[in-house]
Every structure is written in C-alpha cells, then in structure tokens.
N, C-alpha and C positions, 0 to 999 in steps of 0.2 A: 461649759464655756464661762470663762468670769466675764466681769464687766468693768471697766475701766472708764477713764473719763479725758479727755484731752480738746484745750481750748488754744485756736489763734486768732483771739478774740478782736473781732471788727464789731465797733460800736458806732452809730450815728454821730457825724461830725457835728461839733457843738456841744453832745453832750456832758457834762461835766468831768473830767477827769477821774478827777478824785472818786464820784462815783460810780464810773466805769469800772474803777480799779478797785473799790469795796465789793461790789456787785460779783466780779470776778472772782475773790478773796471768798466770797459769800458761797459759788457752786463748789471752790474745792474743799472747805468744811464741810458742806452739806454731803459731798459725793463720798468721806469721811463717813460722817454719820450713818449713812446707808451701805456701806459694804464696799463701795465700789472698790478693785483693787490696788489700780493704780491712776497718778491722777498727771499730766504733763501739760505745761503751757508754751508757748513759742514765744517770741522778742523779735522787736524790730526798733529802729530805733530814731528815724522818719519818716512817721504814717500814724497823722493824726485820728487815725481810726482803728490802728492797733497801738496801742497806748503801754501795754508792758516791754519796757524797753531793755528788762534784766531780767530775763528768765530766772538767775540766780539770785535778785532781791528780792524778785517774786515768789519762788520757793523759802526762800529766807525768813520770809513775814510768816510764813506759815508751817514749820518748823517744830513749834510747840503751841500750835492749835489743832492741829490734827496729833490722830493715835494708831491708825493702826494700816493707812493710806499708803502706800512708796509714791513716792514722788517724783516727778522726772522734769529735768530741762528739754524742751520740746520745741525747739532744740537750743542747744548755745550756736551758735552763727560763728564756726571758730576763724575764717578768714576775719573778720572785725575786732579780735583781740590778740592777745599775744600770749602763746602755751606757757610762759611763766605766770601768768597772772590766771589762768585758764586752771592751771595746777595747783594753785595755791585757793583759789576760791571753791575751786569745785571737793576739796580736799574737805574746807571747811563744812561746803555745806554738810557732807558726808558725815563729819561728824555730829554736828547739831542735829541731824535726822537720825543719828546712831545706827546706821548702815539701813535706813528706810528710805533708799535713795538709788533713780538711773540715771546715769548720764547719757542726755541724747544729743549727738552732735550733728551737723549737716555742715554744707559748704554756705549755706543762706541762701534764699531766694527773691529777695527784695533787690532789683537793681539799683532803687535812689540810695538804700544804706552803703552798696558798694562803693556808689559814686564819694559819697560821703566819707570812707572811708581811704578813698583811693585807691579801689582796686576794681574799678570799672573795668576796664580795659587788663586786669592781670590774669592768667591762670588761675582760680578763685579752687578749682576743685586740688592742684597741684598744692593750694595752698592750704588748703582741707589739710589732706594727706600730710602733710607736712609736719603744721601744729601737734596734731591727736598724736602723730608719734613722737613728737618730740617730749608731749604730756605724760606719753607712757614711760619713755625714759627718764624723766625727773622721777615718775614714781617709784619707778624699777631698780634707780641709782641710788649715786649718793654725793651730796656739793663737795664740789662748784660745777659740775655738769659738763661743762666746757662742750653744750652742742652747738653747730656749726651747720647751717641748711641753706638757702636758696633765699629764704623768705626772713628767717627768725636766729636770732641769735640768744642762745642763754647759760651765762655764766655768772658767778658769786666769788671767782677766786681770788680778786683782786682786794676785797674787802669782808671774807668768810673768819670769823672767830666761833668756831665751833666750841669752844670752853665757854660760850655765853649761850650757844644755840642762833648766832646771826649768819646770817648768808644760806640760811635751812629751809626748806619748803616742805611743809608738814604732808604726810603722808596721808591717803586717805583712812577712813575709819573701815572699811572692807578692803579686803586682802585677797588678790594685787590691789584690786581697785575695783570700783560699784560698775555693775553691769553694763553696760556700753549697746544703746540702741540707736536707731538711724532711720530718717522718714526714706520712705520709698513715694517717689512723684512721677515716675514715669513709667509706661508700657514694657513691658520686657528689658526691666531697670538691671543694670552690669553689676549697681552699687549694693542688690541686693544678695548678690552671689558671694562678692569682695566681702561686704558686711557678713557674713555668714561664716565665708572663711577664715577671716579673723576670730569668730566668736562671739561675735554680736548680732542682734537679732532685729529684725524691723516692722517698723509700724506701719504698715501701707494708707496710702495718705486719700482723708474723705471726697474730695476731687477728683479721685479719680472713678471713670466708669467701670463696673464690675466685671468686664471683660478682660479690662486692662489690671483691676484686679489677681485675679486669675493668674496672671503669667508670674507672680513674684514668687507664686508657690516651687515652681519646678527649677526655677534661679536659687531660693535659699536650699533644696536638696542638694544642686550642684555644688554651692558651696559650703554645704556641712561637711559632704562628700570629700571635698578639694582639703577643708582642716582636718579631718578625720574624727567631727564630731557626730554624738549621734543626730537623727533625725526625728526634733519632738515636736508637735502641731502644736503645744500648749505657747511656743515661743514666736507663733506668730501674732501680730497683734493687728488689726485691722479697725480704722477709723470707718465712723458711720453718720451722718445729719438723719436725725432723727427728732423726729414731735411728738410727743406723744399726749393726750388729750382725754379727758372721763367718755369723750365722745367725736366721731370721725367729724362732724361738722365743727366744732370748734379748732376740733385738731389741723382740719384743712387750711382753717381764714386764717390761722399763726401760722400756717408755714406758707400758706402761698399769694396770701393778698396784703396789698401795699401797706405800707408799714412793716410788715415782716419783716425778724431778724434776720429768717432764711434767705428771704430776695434780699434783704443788703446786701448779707453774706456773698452770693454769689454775684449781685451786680457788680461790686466791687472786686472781686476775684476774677469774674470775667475779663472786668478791662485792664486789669494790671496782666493776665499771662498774655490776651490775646495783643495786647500792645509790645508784653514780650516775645511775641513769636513761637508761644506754646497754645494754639487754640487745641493744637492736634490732643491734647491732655482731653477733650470734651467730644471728639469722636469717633463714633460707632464706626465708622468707615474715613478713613485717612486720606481718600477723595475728595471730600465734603469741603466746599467754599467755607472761608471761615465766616460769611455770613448768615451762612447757616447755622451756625452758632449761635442759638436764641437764648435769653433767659429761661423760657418756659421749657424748651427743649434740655435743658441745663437741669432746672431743677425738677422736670420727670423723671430722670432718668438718679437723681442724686438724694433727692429725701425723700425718707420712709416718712408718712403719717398717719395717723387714724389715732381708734381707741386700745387698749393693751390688747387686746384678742388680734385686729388687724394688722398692729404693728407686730406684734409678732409671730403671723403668716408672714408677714414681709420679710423678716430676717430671716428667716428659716427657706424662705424661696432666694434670698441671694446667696444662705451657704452653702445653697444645693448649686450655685449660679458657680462660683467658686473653689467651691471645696471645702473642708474643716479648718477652722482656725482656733484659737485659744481664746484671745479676747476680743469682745467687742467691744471697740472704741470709743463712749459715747462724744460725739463733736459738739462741746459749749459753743452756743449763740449768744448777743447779747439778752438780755433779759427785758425786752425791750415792755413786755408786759411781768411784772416783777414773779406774780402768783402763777400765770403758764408755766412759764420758765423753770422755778424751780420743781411745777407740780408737774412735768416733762419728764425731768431727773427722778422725779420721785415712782413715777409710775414704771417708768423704764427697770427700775430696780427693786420693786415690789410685787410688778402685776406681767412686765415684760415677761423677766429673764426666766423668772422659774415657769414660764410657758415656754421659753425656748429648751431651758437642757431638762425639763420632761418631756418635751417632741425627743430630744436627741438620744433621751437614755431609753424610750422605749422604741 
C-alpha cells in the first residue's frame, strides 16, 4: 500500500494568510522528502478558511521544489472556469512537473463559490461533464476547435496564425493527457462507476464513514467492467484523518480537544454540508435526525489517533472494514501546533506504513 498525501486545508479564521499558505507549501515538500507518493490540494475561492484558491498556483509554486512526489489538483472546481483556460493551464502545469502530474477534477462542492460564480442555480454536474470533455477535445484536436456546448463555447478561428503558433493551446506533456482522477463524496457514488469507465480513477473522500466507503469498491468494478479495463486495487485511492503521536496521549489532546485542527476540521465541515443538505454523508443509519449528528459522534467514527503501533491497528482494521485499496490518503490539517503536525506526517511514513504492508504481506 503506498502513502499519499492530500489537503482541503481549513485553517483558523484570522490566521494569517500568507502563513497558512507557507505552512501548507511546507507539508507538501515534506511529504516529498519522505516518500509519500502522491500529494493533491483542493481550492476554493470564498472561504476565508480555505485559503488556496488555485489548486493550479498552488501546484505551480511547487513544481521545482519537489523531486520525485506526482502532484495533483485536488480538485480544479471545473464548473468556475472555462475548459480553454482549464486546457491551457493544466497543459502547463503538466509540463513544468514533466509529466509528475494528475489531473483531479470534480463539479466543486462549495455552494457560496457557485453563487459567486453564477451558477447557483445551474446544472453544475451538466456543466462538469461538459468542460472535461470539451478539455479532452482541445487535447485530442487541433485550432480553432470550433466546440459548441450548452454551457462553453471555444474557438481560435477568427484570429489563429498558425505560422506564429497564435490561436494554439499547447498540448500536455503526457500523452493523451496526465491521469484524470475524481473525489468520490457520496454512498454508493454513480460518479465512481462513470469515472472508472472513462478511465479514471477515484479518491474516496476523508468524510466519509467507512461504510459508505466500502460501496465505491464494487461501483469502480462496474465501471472498469463497462470500459473494458482491467480491474487493479492499486488505482484506488482512499483519504484518511489521521494523528499520529510518539504516544496515544498526546496523540489524543491534537486530535480531539479544543484547539484541534481535527475539530475545526470538522466543525467547520459539519456546518457547511449539514446547512447543505448532506448530513446523511455522517450516518451510520439514514434514519438518524440530523441532530444527531454530533461533533464527537463525527469525529469517532472519522479519525484514527494514537502512537505508530495503534494507529496502525486502526488502519489495517478499516481495510479489513473496506476491502483492499492502493493508497492511503494521508488528510493534511492545519498545523495548528507546527512540530505535531509535521511530526504526524513523519511518523505516518516512517513508523506507520511499513507496520501496515508488513501486517498485509504476511
């Protein structure tokens, strides 16, 4: 099982930007340094508490500070831009990583960005669909494109001097194009069958309970099945909040008492889905008032913590909860204590892992 890393980092309002945004900058060198194999962030671009608002400046910055990490947008939000500008940037980054690079897309889940963008009220998943293919077809083509959709419109022909190379949208540096993944957010998610059978593969999202887990596995068979491609557990990728700590008591008070990154993490999480109409994301039985939807009921059921030994008993009892996956996702928090934080990361990938795929290989 590798180990990967993946942040939609919510930090304490107030805290300073600028060092939100180093801090951040700071886990994916580190997770660099240590092996980890691949590293994704999310964007949002109205939530002064998620503060990276370009996935792809954000990989951008980190490009030629890392060596040997793939990197992923996690996701680009593609209803909020527009698939020529989407194909031209992601094109870019591709090559400045020299094909060390996935492209993760979604429809976005932040409602005030939509509002923002104008598409509150639109078919948002139509408009998903939409973009990515019409991204594919720039890559696939050749200008002026002349696509024509619902939502986007993109052509060069009116103003293409191909003897200069103007009216061209540079191709990426992998061939067709860099891997194409997609978060999975929901219980017995349709997107992860669709994603599958296109060819893409998914990252099942820390949020959710390991139940609901569980159902994405027998969805991407179906749709491996539906492309006719084969079926390999190594291309599933599964997020996880995890603590990790020299010792279970310390491990505990970072993840579960006030101040915690983890209870931001999810206070804040709670009230954005539960004010959206997704509490059912949080439980065990679809019965459940959503007042029953506690924090503490939240984050028992959601982070692993202890010391390397504990935490990974814990892993290895939700793969059993699950099934077999490829990577485990580690879920960046803020660093709200600078030395846990990254000594979290570090134990995860020194003391964790090779106790988990020695449990698995024997």
């Amino acid at each position: 099982m590798e180990l990967s890393f993946f942040t939609m980092p919510i930090h304490p309002l107030g805290k300073p930007i600028s060092q939100s945004i180093r801090e951040d900058r700071e886990a994916f060198i580190l997770a660099d340094e240590l092996g980890y194999a691949e590293g994704y962030c999310g964007e949002h671009s109205t939530d002064l508490a998620e503060v990276i608002t370009s996935t792809v400046a954000f990989m951008a910055s980190l490009a030629y500070e890392t060596k040997n990490i793939r990197l992923g947008t996690g996701t680009v939000n593609l209803p909020n831009s527009h698939p020529a500008r989407v194909a031209a940037e992601i094109a870019m980054l591709d090559h400045m990583l020299e094909g060390r690079f996935n492209f993760g897309i979604s429809p976005g889940g932040l409602l005030s960005d939509a509002e923002v963008f104008g598409n509150l009220d639109r078919d948002r998943n139509a408009m998903f669909v939409e973009c990515i293919n019409m991204v594919l077809e720039i890559w696939a083509g050749d200008a002026p494109y002349n696509l024509k959709g619902d939502f986007y419109e993109v052509s060069t022909e009116k103003t293409m001097m191909p003897e200069i190379g103007q009216g061209i949208i540079p191709k990426p540096y992998q061939d067709p194009h860099p891997p194409i993944v997609g978060t999975a957010v929901a219980p017995f998610s349709k997107g992860v069958t669709a994603m599958a059978a296109r060819g893409w593969d998914p990252i099942s999202a820390n949020f959710l309970l390991p139940r609901w887990v569980a159902t994405h596995w027998p969805n991407y068979v179906e749709g491996c099945e539906q492309g006719g491609r084969p079926v390999d557990v190594a291309n599933w990728r599964v997020a996880k909040n995890i603590c990790v700590a020299e010792d279970a008591a310390t491990a505990r008070a970072y993840a579960r008492d006030p101040g915690s990154p983890y209870v931001l993490y999810y206070s804040q999480l709670l009230s954005k889905l539960i004010k959206g109409g997704r509490a059912n994301l949080f439980k065990e039985d679809q019965s459940m008032d959503d007042s029953e939807v506690t924090l503490d009921y939240v984050l028992d059921r959601l982070v692993i913590h202890g010391d390397p030994a504990s935490v990974a008993d814990q892993i290895l009892a939700f793969r059993e909860e699950i099934g077999d996956f490829g990577h485990l996702v580690y879920a960046g928090h803020d660093w709200t204590d600078y030395d846990l934080g990254r000594r979290s990361m570090i134990l995860a990938a020194e003391q964790v892992m090779p106790r988990v795929n020695s449990a698995i290989s024997s």
